[in-house]
N, C-alpha and C positions, 0 to 999 in steps of 0.2 A: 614820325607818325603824325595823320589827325587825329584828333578826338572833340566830341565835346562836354566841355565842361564845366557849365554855372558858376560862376561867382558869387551868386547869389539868389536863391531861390524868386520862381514869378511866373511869369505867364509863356508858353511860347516861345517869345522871341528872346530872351535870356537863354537860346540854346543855339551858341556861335560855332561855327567848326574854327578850330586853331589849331598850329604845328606844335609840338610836344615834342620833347627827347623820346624815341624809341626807349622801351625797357629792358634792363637785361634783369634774367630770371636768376634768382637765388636760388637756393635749395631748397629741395619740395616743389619746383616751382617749374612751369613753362613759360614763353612765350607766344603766343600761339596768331600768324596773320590770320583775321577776322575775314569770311568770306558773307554771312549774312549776321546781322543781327536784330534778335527779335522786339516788337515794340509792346510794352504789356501796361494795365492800368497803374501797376505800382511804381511804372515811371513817371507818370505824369503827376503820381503824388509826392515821390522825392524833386521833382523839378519845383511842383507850388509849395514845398513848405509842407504840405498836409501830413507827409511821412519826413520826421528830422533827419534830417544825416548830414555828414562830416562837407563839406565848400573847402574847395571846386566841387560840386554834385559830381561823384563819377555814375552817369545815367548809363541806365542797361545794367540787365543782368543775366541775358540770357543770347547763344548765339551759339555758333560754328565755325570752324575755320581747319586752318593747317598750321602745324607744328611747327614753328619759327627756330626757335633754340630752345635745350633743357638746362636748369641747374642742377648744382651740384648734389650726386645722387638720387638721380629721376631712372628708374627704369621700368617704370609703368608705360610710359610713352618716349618715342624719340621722332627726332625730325622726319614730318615730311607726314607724319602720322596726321587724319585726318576725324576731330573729337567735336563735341558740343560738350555744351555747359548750360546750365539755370543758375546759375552762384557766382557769375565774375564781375561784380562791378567794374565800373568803364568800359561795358562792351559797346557802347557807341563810339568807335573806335575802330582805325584800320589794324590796330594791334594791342591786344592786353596781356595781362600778364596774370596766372591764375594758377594757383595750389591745384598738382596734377591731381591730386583726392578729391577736386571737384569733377576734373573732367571723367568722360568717356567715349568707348569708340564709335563712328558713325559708321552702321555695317555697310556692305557693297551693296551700288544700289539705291540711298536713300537718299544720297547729298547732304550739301551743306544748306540749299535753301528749307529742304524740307526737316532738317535735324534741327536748325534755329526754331524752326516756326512749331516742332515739336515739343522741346526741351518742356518749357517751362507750364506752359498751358497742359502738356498731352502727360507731363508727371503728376500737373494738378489733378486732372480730371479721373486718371488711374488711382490714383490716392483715394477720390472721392466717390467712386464706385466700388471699390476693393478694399477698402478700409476702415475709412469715417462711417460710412452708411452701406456691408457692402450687398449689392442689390443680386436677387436672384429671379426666377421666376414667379414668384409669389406676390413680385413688387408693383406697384404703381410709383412711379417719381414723377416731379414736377421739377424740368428744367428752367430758366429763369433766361433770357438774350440766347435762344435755343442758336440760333443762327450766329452767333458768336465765336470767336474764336474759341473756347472754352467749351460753349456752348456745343457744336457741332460736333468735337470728339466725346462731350457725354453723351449725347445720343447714339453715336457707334458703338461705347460700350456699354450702355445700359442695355441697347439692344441687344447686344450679342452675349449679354448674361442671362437675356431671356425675359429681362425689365417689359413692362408699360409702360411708355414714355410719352408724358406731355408736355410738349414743349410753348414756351410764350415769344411771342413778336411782335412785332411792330407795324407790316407791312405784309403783303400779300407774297413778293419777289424773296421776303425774310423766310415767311412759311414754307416756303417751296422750300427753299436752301436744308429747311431744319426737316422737313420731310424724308427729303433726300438722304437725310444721315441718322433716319430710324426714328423719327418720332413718329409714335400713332396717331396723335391729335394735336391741333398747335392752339391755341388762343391767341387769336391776335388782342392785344393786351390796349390797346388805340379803338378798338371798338367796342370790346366787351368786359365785364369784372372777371377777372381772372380767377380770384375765389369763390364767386358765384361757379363760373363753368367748370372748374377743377371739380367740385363738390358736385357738380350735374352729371360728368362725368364719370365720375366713382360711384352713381347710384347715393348722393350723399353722403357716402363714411370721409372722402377726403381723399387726401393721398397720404403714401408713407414716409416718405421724404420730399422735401421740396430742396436744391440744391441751386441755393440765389448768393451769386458775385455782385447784384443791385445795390443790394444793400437800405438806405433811408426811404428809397420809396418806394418798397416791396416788403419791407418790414413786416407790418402790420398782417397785413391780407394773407403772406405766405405763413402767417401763425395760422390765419382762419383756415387755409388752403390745407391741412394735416388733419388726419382722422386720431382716434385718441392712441398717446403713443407713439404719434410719431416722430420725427426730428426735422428740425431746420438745419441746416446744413448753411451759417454766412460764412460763404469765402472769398468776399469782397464787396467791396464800397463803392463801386461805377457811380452811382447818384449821390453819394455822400457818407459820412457816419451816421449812425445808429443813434438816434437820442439815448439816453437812459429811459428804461422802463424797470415796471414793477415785477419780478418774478412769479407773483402771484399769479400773476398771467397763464402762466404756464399749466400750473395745477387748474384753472378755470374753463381752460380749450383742451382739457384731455391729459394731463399730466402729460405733457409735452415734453421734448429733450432738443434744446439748442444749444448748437458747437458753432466755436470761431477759430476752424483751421489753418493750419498754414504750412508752405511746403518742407520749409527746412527741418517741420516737426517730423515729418514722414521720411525722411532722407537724410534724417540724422545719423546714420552709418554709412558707411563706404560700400556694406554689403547693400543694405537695402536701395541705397542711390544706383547700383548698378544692374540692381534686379528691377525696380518699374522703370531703368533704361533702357536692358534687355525687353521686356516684355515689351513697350512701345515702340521702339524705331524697330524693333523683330518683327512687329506687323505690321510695319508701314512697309521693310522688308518683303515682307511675303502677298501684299496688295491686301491683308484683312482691314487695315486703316487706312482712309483719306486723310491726307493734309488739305486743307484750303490755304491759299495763301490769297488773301482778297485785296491786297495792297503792296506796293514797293516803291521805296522813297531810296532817292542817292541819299549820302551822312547828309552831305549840305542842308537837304529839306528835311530834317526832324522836326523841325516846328510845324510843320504844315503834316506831317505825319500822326503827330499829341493834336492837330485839333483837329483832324478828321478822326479819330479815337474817341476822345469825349465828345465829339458831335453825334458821337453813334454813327454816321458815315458810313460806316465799314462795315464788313460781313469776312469772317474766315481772320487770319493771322494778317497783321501788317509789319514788313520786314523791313529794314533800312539796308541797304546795299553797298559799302564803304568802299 
């Protein structure tokens, strides 16, 4: 097999393809070849250091593929079976190997490019419309890189639960993007204060959720951007961590409510993992859901894939192609 995998954490170019022993799967276990997999912030934080983990980095954790071999006592899936995963570390990789209770099936129809480019982003964002915060038609939300991978499927589903959705950008081509995927109104965030217009917006009460992957430099303003009572929704750090602050805060701008969610918290059972996978690729399935895929890099070029990522570059999913 290729794969790659760090040495030691750093910038880019510490991310070399090399040959590797093929894996054989143990019990519980698959093998499964790798046909896309997806590229998302929290790699580029296990790659710098910023998120610890175990060297060699196995980067990726999220993708699609076909059923290579099973271990012993796998009859959840057998060869030839075609699954995605959000949970396999080393899927940058022409082949990993992964506890079948993470996988699931990829229905007819959807593919492996658009089941990679789903998995992880399109569980996050069901999570965060249907769970964390879950939005109905009563709601106003404030999506945060609306035009984002992440970004573009909260907009499909806030819309289609009936939400008000404002989305923030960067660029006029960004707006358009996030329009397209149900936002009512976008602020481009490059020309205007995004808490001022969110608040202008609402007739001044704010909104009820603001749902920011930013992180350090959205912080602040997406507190002001909430009417009282609402929540912040951080489920990611694109611009950095969070300083510490004072909670006091909270009770100051409206007895406020801020969560720091995460997926494996929502997907902690095999049922629920298999119910927002159902629900997700069911309606990429049935055309209720767009995938964007705004980028694809052969394994070779990961590096130029993490710095078109944190350049912001990008619009929609970008996938490595092994």
């Amino acid at each position: 097999m290729r794969a790659i995998r760090p040495k030691a954490a750093g910038g880019p170019e510490v991310m070399q393809l090399e040959e590797l022993p093929t894996p054989a799967p143990g019990p519980g276990e698959a093998v499964i070849r790798v046909e896309a997999a997806g590229v998302n912030f929290i790699d580029t934080y296990q790659r710098s250091g910023q998120y610890r983990t175990e060297v060699p980095i196995p980067l990726g954790l999220e993708g699609a593929g076909r059923v290579e071999a099973v271990g012993p006592g796998v009859a959840e899936v057998k060869e030839g079976d075609e699954v995605a995963w959000a949970a396999g570390p080393g899927s940058y990789a022409t082949h990993v190997r992964i506890p079948v209770a993470k996988l699931v099936p990829v229905p007819a129809g959807v593919g492996a490019r658009n089941a990679a480019a789903a998995m992880l982003q399109g569980l996050t964002a069901h999570y965060l419309v249907r769970s964390t915060f879950p939005l109905g038609p009563s709601h106003t939300c404030l999506v945060h890189a609306a035009a984002g991978g992440v970004g573009l499927l909260l907009c499909q589903m806030a819309k289609r639960l009936g939400a008000r959705v404002i989305g923030t950008a960067s660029t006029d081509a960004k707006a358009r993007l996030a329009r397209e995927a149900g936002a009512d109104e976008v602020i481009l965030y490059t020309q205007a204060d995004f808490e001022a217009e969110a608040r202008r917006l609402t007739g001044g009460e704010g909104v009820h959720v603001v749902y920011d992957g930013v992180g350090k430099d959205t912080f602040a303003k997406s507190l002001g951007a909430l009417r009282t009572r609402g929540m912040l929704v951080l489920f990611g750090q694109a611009s950095g961590p969070v300083p510490s602050f004072d909670p006091q805060i909270l009770n100051q701008k409206g007895s406020l409510f801020l969560t720091r969610p995460s997926l494996g918290h929502y997907t902690a059972t095999r049922e629920e993992l298999l119910g927002r996978a159902a629900d997700v690729l069911g309606a990429i399935a049935r055309g209720e859901l767009t995938i964007s895929v705004g980028a694809t890099y052969p394994l070779a070029e990961a590096a130029e894939a993490h710095r078109a990522l944190q350049g912001r570059a990008t619009t929609g999913k970008v996938l490595l192609i092994p």
